[in-house]
N, C-alpha and C positions, 0 to 999 in steps of 0.2 A: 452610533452613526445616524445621520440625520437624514429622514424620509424613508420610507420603505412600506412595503402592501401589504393591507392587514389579510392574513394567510383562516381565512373563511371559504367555504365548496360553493357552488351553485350546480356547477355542470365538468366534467373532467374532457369535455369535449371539445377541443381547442382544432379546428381545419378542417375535422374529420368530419363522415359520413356516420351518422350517429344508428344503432338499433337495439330497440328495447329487448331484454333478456329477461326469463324468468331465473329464481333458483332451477340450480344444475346438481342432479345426486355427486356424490363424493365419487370420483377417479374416473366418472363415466367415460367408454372408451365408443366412440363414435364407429359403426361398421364401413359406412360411405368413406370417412377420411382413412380407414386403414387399408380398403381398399385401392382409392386412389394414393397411398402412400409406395406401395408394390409396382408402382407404374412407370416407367422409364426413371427409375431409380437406380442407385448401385445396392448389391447383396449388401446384408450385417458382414458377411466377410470381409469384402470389399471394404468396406467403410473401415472395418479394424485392421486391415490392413499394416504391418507397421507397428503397431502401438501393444506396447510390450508391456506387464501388469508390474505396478509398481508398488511398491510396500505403504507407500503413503500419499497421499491427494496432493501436496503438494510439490509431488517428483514429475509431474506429468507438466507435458506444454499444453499452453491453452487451443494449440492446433489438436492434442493429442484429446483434451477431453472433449473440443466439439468433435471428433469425429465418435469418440463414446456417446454422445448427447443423440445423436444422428442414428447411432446404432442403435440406444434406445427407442428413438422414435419407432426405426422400420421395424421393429421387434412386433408393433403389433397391439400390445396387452400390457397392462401394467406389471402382471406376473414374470413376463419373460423380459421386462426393463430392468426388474430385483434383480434378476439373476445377472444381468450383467452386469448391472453395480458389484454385485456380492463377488462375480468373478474378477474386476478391475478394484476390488477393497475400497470401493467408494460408500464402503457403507460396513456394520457387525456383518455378522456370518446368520444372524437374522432381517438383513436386510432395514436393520434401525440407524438412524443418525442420533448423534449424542452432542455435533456443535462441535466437533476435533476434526471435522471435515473440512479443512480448511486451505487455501490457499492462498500467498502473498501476491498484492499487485500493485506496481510501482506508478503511482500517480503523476501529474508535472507537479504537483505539490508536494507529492513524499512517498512512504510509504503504506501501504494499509492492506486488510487481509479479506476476504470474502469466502462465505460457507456454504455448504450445502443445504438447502432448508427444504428442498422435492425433488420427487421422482415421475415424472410421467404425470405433470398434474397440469399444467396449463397449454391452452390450446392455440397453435399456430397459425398464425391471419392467414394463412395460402390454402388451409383449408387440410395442411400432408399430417394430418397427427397432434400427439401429443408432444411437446417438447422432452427431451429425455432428461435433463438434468437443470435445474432451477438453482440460481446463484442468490445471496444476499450481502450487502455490504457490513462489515463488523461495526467499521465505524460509520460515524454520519458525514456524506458526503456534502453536504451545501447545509447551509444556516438563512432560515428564508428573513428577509428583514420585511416587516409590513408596519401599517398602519390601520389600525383598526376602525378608523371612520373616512376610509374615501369609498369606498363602494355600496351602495345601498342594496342592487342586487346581489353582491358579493360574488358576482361574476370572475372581477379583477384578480381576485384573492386564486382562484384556481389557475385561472393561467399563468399565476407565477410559477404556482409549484408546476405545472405541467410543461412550463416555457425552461424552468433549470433544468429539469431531465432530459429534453429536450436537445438542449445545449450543451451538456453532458455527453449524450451520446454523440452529438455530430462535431462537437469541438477535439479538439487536442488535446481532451483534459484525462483521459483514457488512454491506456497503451494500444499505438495500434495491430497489436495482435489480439487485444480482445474487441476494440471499438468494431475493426471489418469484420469480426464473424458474431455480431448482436443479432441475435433473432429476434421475429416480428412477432409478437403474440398479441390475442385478445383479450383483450382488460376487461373485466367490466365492474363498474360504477354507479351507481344511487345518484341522481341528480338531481337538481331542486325541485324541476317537473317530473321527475318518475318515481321518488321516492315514497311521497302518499298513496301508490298503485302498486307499490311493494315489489318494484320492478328498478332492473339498471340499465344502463346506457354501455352499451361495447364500443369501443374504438384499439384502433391498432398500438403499439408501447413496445418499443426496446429497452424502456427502463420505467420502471414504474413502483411505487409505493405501495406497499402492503394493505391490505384494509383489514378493520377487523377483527373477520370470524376466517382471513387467511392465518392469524395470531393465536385466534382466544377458541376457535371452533363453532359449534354451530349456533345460533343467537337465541334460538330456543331453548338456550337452556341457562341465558340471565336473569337474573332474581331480580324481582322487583319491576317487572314491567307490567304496564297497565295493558291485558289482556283485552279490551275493546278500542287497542288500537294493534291489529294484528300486523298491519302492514309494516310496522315497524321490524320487528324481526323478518318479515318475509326478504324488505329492501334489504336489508345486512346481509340475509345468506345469500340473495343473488349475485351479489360481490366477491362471493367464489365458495371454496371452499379452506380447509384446515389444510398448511401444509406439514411435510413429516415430521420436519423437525421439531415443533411445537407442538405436534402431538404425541411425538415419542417423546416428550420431556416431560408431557401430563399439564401444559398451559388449559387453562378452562377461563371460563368468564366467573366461575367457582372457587378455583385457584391461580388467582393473579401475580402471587408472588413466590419467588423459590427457584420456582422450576426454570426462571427463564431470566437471570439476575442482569447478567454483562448488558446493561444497559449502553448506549455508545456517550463517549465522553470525550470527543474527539471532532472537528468535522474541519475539511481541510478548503472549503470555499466559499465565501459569503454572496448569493444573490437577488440582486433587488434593482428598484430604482436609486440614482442618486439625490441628494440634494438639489440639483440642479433641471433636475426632472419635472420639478412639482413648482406652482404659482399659487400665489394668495386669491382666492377670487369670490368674494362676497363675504369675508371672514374665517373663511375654510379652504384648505388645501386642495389644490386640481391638480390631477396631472396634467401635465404638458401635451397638446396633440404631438406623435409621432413618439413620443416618449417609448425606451427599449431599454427591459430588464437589462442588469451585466454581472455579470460574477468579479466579484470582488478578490480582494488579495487581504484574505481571513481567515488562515488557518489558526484554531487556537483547540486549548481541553480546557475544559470548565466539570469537573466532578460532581457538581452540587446544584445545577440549570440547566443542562440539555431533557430535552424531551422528543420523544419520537413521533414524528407526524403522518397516520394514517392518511390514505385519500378516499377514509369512509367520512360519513356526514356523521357531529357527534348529534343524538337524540336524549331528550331526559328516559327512562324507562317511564318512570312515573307517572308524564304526562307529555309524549310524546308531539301532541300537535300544537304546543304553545313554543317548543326548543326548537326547532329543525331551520338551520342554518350556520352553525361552527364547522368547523373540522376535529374531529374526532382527535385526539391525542394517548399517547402510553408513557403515561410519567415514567423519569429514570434518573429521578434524585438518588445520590449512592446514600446520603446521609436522612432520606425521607423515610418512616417507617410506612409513608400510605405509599404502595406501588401499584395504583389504580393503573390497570391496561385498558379502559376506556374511558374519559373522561373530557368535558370541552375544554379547550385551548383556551389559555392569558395569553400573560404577558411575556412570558419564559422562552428562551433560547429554543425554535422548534429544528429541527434535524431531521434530514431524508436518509435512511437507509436504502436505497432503492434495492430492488431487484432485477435480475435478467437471465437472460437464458439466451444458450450458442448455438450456433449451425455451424459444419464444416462448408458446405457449396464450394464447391470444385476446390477443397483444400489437398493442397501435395506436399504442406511443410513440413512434413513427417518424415522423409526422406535423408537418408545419412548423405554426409558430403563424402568426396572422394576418399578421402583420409580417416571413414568409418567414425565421424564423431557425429552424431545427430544432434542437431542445434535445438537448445534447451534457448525459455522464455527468462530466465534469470541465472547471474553468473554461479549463485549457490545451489542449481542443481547438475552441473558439472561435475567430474572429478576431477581430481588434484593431474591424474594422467591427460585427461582430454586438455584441461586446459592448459597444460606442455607441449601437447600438439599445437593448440591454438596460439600459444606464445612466441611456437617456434613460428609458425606460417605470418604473425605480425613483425619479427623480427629480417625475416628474407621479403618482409616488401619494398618496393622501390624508393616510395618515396611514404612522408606522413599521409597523405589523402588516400593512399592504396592499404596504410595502417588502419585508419579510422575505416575504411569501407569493409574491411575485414572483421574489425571489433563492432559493428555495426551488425553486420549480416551473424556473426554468433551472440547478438543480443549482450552484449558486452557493456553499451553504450545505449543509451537514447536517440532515434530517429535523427537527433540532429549531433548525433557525434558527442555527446556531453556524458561524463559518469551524472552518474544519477545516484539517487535511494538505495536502488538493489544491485548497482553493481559491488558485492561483496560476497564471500565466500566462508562460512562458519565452520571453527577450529574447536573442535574439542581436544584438550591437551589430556596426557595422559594423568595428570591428576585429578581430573573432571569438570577444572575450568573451561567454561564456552565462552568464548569472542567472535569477534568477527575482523577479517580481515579486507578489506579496503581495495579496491585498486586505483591507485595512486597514479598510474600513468604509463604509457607505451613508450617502447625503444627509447628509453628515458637512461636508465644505468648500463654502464661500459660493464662486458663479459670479462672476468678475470684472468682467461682462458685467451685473450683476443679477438677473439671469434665475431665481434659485432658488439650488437645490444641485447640486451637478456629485452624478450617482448613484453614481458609486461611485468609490473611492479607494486606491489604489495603493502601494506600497512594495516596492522590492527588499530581497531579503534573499539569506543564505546565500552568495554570489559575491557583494564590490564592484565595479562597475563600472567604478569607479576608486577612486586614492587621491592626494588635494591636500592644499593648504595651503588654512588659510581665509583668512589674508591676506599676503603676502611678507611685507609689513614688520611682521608681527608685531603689528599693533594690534587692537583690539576698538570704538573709537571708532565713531561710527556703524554698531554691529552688521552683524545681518542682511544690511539693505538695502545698504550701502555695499560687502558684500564681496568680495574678488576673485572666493571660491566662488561666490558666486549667481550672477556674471557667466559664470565658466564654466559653469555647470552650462546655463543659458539661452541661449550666443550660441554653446560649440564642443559641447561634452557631448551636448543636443540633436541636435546633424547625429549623433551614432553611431546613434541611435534607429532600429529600423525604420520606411519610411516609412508603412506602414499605422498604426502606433500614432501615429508624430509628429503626422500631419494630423487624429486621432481626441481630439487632448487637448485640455482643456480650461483656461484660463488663472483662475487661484483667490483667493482672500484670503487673508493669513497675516499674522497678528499677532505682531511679536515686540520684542523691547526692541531698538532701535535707537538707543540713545543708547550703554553701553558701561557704565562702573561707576556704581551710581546705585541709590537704595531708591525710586526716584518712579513708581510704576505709570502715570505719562502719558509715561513713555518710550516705553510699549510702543505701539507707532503699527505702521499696516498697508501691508503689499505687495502687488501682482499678482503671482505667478509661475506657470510654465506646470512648472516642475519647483524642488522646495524641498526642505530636510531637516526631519525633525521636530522639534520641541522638545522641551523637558525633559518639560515637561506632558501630552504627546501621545504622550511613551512612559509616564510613569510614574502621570500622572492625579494631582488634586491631592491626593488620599488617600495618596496614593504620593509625594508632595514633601513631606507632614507627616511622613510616619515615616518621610523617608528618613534612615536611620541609622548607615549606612556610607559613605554616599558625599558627597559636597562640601557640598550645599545643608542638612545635617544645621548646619554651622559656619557659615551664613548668614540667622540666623532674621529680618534685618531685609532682606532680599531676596525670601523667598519669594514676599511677594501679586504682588511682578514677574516671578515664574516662572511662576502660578497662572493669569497674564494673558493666557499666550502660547498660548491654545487650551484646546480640549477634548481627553478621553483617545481614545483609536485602540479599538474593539474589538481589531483585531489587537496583538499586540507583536512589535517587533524581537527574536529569543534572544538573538543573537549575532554581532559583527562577524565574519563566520566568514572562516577563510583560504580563501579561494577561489584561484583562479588567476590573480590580481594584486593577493590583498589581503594576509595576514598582515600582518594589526593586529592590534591588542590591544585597539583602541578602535575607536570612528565616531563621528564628527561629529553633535552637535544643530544647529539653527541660534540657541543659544540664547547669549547672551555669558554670561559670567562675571559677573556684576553685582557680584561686590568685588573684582574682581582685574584691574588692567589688562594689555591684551594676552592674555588669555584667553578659551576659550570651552569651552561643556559638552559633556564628552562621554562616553560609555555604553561600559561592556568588558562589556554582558553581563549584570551584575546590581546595578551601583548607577550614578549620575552621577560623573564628576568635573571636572578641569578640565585642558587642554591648551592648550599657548602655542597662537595665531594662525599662525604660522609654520613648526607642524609638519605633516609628508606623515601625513595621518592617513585612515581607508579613509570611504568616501564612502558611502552608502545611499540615493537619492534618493527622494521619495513624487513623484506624478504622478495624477492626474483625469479621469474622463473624461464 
């Protein structure tokens, strides 16, 4: 990409009302803030209110652990914050994190996970305590683009990385169930004036970058520093302290590698200036007056370049007062054998993991709706029964916008009505295959019963659940209906099913050409099935069968209206028959025949249609209704 800030600290103080900090002992609990924390507060009861202990960190809504996070704080003491981790299993039964603490969260860019890395350790700008529960990002959230010769103070350079966080929190880029309950905490930072006084600068952060001896622990204890310049280690620890996680793993400035591998290799937003930002002026690049970072549309994985970017200052040990001016870096090449965790920045891909931490403030999302289902932040921590209820309540609404506002308020859909990332629901079969299953779309399929529309509508993706033949012998003659596949999929397929989902489905209509080679749209005659595969039209929509221009149905312009026939398009799409763990296909099955081709039927690699004999083991994707 061309142009961007060369990502160098000066001062992490961008707006703010700056004040200098010493080092702070490890977990110190302040008497004045616990006091004023007991004060026109609600009880730990109060605040737990509701929220029921769940076998795993990520069964809980993000309503549900800020009001854990809250209960921490009012507790008091870091002692009696353990306990209530230890009671809500957000931690061993010793109160240790291991990095399996973990929870999904649906980005506008995709999916990604965040972990537990503290308890009770950073303190809150309003002065109420400690924060009770501290988050970190798995992957890297933003990819900073610089230039390493426009800033002489290297002023520029911080306020990028402080301007993406920034924009991160106050943007759309965050779900807003976690964006509105981000707590304010006090950072604090080594800046280019306070860091020869072995002192940092505090400012307020709803997201902010690790530093560090928040990583590697206390600074006094890295080799090789030149001991008459003390201020160097002092500045680093005033930058916080070690948090749990990296220290229940045994990270040191001593031992840098092993303990703490999952380097991120991932980041889903690139921000910077553009080209268009910057002017030639005397031979050298200027930025533009008015000129304003932007987050780009850059998600990508790189295995063998990303590196993590602290927002400590990197120093040599050696010879401290000749180095002070990079940014500190934690190499996280997978194929590097050096995994230096403190080191100065190149040229290399740099990545924020940020961190954060939540408040409830007058949160009541914890609350069951009428119908006893308490709305969860993703559709896979649902059950198969609740969301029968929920299918049914999208199914008796009036119109689509009374749909969408219902799939909307059970977190079904994204703020603006769209499936997303995590609208899907994970299927262990009973032979120990895991997938996941999809939701494909509302009051979409006709009830077989008459009844209406089944509300909501299903498809695995990502892992086949299996992979068949659609007919031994090879034919297409009476399609769909006649074929060996529907039979499996319906009399043995079904038993792998869990049984909460099995008894929860709904048996549907599907229209498809069941005659075999044929231009006569009154082929296309209708089924009951209780599990089917999609059609051509159902993945591609019929705007998508006109221009399809690579793939089979391009070379069948007297078959189309029989394609066209076989349903309506899916909100969702199939991407890809993905190799899962018994699939490696290349293809997946439509249940659509080949209408010129005997012994054939349609089927999808991904990004066009084409056509596969009958008789090949080809990977299977099932849709299902409930």
């Amino acid at each position: 990409m061309v142009g961007a800030l060369a990502l160098s600290i000066s001062s992490l103080v961008v707006g703010s009302v700056a004040t200098i900090v010493a080092p702070t002992p490890a977990y110190a609990a302040s008497k004045k803030s616990s006091e004023k924390s007991k004060k026109g507060k609600k009880s730990k009861k109060d605040l737990l209110k509701g929220v029921k202990v769940k076998k795993k960190v990520d069964k809980y809504t993000w309503a549900e652990l800020a009001k854990i996070s809250d209960a921490m704080t009012e507790s008091g003491s870091r002692k009696a914050a353990l306990k209530i981790a230890k009671k809500y299993k957000l931690c061993d039964k010793k109160g240790k994190l291991d990095g399996s603490q973990t929870k999904r969260m649906t980005l506008s860019k995709g999916e990604t996970s965040v972990r537990i890395v503290g308890f009770y350790h950073d303190d809150l700008s309003d002065g109420s305590g400690k924060a009770g529960i501290t988050w970190q990002f798995v992957d890297g959230m933003c990819n900073l683009y610089y230039y390493a010769s426009l800033s002489s103070d290297l002023s520029g350079n911080i306020q990028l990385m402080d301007g993406a966080l920034q924009d991160l929190a106050s943007g759309s880029y965050l779900p807003s169930d976690v964006a509105g309950r981000l707590a304010t905490v006090s950072v604090k930072t080594a800046s280019m004036d306070s860091i020869r006084s072995g002192e940092a600068v505090s400012s307020d952060k709803k997201l902010w970058a690790p530093s560090a001896v928040e990583v590697l622990g206390d600074a006094e204890d890295m080799s090789g520093v030149n001991r008459d310049s003390e201020w160097m280690a002092n500045a680093l620890n005033a930058e916080g302290t070690q948090y749990d996680l990296f220290k229940d793993q045994g990270l040191s400035w001593a031992d840098q590698k092993g303990a703490f591998s999952d380097f991120p290799t991932t980041w889903f937003y690139g921000y910077g200036y553009s080209g268009d930002d910057y002017e030639q002026t005397g031979g050298s690049l200027k930025l533009r007056d008015g000129a304003r970072p932007q987050f780009f549309d850059d998600q990508y994985s790189d295995d063998t370049a990303c590196i993590t970017a602290y927002r400590s200052l990197y120093v040599n040990p050696e010879d401290p007062d000749a180095t002070v001016g990079n940014i500190a870096v934690a190499i996280g090449m997978k194929g590097d054998s050096f995994c230096g965790r403190y080191t100065a920045t190149g040229n290399d891909t740099k990545v924020i993991q940020p961190l954060f931490c939540l408040t409830a403030v007058n949160d009541d999302s914890t609350a069951e709706e009428s119908n006893g289902i308490s709305i969860q932040d993703s559709v896979d921590n649902y059950s198969w029964k609740d969301l029968k209820v929920i299918a049914d309540e999208i199914a008796a609404a009036k119109d689509e916008e009374s749909a969408t506002g219902i799939a909307k308020k059970y977190h079904l859909v994204d703020e603006e009505g769209h499936l997303n990332a995590s609208s899907y629901k994970t299927v262990k079969l009973k032979s120990g295959v895991e997938s996941k299953a999809y939701i494909a779309a509302f009051n979409h399929d006709d009830r077989a019963d008459g009844k209406g529309k089944a509300g909501i509508t299903f498809m695995f993706d990502e892992v086949a659940p299996l992979k068949a033949a659609m007919n031994k012998d090879g034919a297409n003659s009476g399609g769909w209906k006649d074929s060996d596949l529907r039979k499996t999929l319906n009399k043995q397929f079904i038993k792998e099913l869990p049984s909460d989902l099995k008894k929860n489905l709904v048996k549907v209509k599907k229209l498809t050409n069941n005659t075999g080679v044929t231009t006569d749209v009154s082929s296309v005659t209708e089924t009951e099935d209780t599990l089917w595969l999609p059609s051509a039209v159902e993945l591609f929509g019929k705007p998508g069968i006109e221009s399809e221009s690579e793939g089979l149905i391009s070379w069948q312009p007297d078959q189309v209206a029989v394609y066209e026939k076989e349903g309506d398009w899916y909100q969702y799409q199939i991407t890809w028959p993905s190799e899962g763990a018994n699939a490696n296909a290349a293809a997946m099955w439509t249940r659509s025949c080949d209408a010129a081709h005997s012994g054939a039927f349609i089927t999808y690699d991904g990004s066009a249609l084409d056509s596969g004999n009958g008789n090949a083991t080809t990977a299977v994707f099932p849709g299902f209704c409930l």
